[in-house]
PDB file of N, H, CA, C and O in Angstrom:
ATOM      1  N   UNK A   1     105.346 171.051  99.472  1.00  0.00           N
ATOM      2  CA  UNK A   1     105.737 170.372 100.716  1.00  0.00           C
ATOM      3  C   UNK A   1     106.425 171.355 101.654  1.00  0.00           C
ATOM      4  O   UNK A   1     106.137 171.521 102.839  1.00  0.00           O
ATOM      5  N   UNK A   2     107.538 172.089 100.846  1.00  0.00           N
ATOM      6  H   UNK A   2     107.773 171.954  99.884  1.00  0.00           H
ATOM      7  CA  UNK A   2     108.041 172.807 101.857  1.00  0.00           C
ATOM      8  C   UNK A   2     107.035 173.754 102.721  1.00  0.00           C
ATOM      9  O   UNK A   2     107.131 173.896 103.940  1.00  0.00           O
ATOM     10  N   UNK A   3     105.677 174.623 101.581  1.00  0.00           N
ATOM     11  H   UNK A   3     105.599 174.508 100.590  1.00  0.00           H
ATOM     12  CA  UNK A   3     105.091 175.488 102.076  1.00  0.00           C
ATOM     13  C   UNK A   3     104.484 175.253 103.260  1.00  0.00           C
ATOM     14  O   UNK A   3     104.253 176.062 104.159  1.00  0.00           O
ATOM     15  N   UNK A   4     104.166 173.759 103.193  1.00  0.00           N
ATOM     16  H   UNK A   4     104.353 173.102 102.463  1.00  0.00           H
ATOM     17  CA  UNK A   4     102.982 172.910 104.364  1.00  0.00           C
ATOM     18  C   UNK A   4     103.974 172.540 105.595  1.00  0.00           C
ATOM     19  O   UNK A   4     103.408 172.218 106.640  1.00  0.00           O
ATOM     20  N   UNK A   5     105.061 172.547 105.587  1.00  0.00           N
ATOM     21  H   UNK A   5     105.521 172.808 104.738  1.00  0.00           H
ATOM     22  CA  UNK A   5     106.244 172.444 106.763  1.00  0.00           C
ATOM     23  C   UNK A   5     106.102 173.940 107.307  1.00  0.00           C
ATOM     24  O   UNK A   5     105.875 174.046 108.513  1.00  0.00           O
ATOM     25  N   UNK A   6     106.207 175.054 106.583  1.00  0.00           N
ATOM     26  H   UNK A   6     106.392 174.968 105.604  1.00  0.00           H
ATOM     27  CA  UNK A   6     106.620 175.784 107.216  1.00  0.00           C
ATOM     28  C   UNK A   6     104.891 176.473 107.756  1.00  0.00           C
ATOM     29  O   UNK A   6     104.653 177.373 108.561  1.00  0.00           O
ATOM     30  N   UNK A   7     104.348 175.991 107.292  1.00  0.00           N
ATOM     31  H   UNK A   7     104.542 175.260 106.637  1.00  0.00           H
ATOM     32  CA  UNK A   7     102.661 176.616 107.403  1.00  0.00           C
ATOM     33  C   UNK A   7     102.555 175.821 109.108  1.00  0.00           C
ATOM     34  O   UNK A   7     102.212 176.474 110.094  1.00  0.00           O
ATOM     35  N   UNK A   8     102.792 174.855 109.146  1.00  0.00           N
ATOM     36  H   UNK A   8     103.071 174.324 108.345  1.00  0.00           H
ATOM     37  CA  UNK A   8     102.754 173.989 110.213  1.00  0.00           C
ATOM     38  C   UNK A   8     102.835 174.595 111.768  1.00  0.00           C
ATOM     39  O   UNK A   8     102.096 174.748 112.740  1.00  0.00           O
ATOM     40  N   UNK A   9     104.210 174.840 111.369  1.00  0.00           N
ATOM     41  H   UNK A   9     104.811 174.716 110.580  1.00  0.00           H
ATOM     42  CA  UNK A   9     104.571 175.465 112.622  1.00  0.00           C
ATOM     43  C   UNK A   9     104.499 177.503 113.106  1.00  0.00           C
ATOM     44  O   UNK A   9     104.704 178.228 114.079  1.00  0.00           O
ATOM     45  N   UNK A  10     104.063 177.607 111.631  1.00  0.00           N
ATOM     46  H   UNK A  10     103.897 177.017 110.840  1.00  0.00           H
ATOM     47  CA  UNK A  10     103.535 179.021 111.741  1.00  0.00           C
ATOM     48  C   UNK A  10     102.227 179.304 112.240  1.00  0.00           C
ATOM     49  O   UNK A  10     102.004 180.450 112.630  1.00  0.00           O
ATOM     50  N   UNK A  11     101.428 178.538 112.284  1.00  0.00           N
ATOM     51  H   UNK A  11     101.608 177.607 111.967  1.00  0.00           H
ATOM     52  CA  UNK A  11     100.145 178.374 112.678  1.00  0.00           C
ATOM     53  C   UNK A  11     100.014 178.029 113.939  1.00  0.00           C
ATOM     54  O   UNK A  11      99.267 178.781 114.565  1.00  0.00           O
ATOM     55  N   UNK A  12     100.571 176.972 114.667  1.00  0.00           N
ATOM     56  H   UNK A  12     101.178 176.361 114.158  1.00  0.00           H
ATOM     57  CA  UNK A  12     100.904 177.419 116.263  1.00  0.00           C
ATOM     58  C   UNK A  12     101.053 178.480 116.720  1.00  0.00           C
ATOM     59  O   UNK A  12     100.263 179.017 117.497  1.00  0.00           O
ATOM     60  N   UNK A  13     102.364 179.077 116.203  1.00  0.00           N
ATOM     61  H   UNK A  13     103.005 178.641 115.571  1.00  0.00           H
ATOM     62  CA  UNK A  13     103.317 179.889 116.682  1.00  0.00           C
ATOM     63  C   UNK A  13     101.533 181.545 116.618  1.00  0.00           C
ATOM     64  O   UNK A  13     101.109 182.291 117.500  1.00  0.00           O
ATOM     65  N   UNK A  14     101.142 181.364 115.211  1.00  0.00           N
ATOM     66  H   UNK A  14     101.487 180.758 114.494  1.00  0.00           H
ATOM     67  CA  UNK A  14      99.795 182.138 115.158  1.00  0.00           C
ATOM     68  C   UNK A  14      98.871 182.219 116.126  1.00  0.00           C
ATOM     69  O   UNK A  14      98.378 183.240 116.605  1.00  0.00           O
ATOM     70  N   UNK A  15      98.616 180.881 116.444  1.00  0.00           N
ATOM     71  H   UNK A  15      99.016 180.051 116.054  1.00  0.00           H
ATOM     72  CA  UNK A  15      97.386 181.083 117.250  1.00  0.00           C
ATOM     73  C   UNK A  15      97.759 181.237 118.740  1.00  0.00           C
ATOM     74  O   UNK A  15      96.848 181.176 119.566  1.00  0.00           O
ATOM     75  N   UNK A  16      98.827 181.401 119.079  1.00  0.00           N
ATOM     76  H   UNK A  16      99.567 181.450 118.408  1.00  0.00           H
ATOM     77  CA  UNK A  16      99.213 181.587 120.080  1.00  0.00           C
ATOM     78  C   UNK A  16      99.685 183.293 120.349  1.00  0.00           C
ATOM     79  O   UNK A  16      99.694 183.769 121.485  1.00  0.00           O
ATOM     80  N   UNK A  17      99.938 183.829 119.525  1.00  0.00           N
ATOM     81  H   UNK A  17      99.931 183.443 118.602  1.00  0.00           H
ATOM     82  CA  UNK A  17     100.249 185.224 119.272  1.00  0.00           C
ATOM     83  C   UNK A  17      99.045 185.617 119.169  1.00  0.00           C
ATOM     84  O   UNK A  17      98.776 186.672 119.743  1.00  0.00           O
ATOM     85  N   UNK A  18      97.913 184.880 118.390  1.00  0.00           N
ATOM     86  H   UNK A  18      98.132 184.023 117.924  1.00  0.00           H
ATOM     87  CA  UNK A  18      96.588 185.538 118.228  1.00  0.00           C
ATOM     88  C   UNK A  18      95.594 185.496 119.440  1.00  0.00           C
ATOM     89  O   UNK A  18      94.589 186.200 119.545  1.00  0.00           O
ATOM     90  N   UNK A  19      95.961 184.715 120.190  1.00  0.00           N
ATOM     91  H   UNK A  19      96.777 184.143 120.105  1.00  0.00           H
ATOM     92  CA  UNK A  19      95.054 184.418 121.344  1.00  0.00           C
ATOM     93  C   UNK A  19      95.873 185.435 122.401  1.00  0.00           C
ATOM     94  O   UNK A  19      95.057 185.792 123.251  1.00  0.00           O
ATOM     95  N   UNK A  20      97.124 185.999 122.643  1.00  0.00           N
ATOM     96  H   UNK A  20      97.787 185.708 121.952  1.00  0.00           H
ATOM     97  CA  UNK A  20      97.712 186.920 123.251  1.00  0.00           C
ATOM     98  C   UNK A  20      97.287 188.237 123.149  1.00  0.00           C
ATOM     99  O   UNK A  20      96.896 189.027 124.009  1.00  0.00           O
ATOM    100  N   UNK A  21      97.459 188.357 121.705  1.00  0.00           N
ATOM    101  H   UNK A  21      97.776 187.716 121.006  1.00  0.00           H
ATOM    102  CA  UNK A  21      96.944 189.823 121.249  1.00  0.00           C
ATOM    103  C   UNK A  21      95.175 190.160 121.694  1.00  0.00           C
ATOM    104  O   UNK A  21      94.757 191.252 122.080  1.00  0.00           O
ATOM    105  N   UNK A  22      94.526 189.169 121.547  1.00  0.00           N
ATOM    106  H   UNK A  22      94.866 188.282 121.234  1.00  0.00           H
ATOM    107  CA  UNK A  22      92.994 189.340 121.367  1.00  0.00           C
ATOM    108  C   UNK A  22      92.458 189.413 122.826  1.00  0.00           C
ATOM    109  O   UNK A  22      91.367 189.868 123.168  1.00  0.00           O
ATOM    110  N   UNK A  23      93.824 188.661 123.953  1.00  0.00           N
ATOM    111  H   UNK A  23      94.710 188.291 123.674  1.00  0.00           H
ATOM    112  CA  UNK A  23      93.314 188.909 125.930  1.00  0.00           C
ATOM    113  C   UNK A  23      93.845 190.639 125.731  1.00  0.00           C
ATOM    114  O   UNK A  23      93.171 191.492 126.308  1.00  0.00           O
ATOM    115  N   UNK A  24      94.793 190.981 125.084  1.00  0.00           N
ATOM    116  H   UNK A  24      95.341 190.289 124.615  1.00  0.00           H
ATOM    117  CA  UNK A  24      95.489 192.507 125.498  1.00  0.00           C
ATOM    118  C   UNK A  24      94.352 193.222 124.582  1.00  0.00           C
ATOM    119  O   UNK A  24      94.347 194.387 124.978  1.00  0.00           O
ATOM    120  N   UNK A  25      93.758 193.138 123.947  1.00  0.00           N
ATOM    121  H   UNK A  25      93.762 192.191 123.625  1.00  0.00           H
ATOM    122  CA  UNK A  25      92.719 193.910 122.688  1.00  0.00           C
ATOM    123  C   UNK A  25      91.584 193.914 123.805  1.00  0.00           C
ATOM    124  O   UNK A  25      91.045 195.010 123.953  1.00  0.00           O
ATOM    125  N   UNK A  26      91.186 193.015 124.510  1.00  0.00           N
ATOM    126  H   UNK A  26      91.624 192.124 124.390  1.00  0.00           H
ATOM    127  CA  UNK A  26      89.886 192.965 125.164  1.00  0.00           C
ATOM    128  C   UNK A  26      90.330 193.938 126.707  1.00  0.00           C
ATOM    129  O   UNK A  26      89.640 194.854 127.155  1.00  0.00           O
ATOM    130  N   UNK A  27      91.700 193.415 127.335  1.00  0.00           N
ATOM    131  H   UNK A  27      92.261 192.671 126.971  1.00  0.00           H
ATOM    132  CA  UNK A  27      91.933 193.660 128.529  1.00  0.00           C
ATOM    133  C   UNK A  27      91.754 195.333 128.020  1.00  0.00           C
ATOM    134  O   UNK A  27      90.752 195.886 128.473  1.00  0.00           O
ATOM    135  N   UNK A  28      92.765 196.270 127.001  1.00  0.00           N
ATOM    136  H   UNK A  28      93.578 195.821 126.633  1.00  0.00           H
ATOM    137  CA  UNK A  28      92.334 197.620 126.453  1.00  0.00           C
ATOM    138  C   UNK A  28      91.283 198.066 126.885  1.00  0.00           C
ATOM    139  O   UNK A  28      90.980 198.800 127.826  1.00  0.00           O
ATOM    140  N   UNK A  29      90.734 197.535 126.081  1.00  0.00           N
ATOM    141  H   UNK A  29      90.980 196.939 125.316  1.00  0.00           H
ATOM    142  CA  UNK A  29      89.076 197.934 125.373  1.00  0.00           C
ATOM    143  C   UNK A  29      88.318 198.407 127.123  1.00  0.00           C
ATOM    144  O   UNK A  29      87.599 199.351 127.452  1.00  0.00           O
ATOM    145  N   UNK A  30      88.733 197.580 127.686  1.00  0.00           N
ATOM    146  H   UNK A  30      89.317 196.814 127.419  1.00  0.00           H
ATOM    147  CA  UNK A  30      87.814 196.985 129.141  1.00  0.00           C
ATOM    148  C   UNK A  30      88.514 198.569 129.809  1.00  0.00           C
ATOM    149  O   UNK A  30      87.722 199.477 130.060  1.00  0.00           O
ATOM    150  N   UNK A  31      89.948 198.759 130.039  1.00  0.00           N
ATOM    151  H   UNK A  31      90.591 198.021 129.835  1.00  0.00           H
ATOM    152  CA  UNK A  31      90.038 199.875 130.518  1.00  0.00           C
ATOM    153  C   UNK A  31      89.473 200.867 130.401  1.00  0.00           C
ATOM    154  O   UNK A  31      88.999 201.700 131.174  1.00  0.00           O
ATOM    155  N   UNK A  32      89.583 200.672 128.767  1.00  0.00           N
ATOM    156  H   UNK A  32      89.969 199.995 128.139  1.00  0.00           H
ATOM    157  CA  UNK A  32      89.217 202.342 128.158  1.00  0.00           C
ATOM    158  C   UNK A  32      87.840 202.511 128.314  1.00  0.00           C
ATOM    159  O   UNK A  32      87.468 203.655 128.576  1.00  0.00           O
ATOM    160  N   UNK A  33      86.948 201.579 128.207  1.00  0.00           N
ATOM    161  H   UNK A  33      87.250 200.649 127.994  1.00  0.00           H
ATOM    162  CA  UNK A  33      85.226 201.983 128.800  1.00  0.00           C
ATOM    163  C   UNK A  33      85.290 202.188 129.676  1.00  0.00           C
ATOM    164  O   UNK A  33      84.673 203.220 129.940  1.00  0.00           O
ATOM    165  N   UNK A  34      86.108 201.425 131.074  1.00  0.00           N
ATOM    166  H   UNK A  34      86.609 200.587 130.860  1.00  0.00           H
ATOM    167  CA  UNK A  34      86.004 202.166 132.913  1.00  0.00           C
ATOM    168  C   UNK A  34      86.749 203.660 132.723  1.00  0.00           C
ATOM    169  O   UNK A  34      86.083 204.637 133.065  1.00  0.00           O
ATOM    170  N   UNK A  35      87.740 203.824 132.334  1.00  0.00           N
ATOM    171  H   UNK A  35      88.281 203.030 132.056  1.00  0.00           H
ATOM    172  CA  UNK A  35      88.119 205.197 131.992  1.00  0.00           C
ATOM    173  C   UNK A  35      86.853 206.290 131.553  1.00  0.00           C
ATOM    174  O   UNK A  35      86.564 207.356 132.098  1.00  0.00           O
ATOM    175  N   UNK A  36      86.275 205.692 130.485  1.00  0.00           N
ATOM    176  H   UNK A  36      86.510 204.827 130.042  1.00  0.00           H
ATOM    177  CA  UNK A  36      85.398 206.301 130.366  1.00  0.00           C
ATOM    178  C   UNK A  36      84.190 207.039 131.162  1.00  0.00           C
ATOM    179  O   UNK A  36      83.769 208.191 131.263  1.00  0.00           O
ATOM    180  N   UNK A  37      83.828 205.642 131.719  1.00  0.00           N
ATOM    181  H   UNK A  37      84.170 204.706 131.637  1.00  0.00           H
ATOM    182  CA  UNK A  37      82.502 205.703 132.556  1.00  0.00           C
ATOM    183  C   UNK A  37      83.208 206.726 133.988  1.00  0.00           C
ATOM    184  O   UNK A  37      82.474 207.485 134.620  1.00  0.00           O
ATOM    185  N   UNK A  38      84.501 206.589 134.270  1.00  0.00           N
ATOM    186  H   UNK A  38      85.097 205.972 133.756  1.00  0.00           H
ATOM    187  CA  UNK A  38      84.993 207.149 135.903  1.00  0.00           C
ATOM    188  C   UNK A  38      85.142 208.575 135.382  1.00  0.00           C
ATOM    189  O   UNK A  38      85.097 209.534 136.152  1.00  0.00           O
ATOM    190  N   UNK A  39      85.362 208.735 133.763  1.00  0.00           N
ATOM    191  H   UNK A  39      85.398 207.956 133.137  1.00  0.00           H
ATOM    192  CA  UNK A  39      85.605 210.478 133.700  1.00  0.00           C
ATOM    193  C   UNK A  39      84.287 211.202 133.471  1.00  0.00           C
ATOM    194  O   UNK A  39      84.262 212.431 133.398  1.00  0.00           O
TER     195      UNK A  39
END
């Protein structure tokens, strides 16, 4: 019980960190190919 309380609100708190990280992973990525292509 306790594990599923604390799984609960870790999993928000997750997919919200994971959906942050994965716009800054793409927004990266996106630079570093125009970087690329402009050098």
């Amino acid at each position: 019980m306790t594990e599923d309380d604390l799984a609960d609100p870790s999993a928000g708190d997750d997919h919200w960190v994971t959906y942050l990280l994965g716009t800054l992973l793409a927004f990266e990525c996106t630079i570093l190919v125009v970087s690329l292509i402009w050098l």
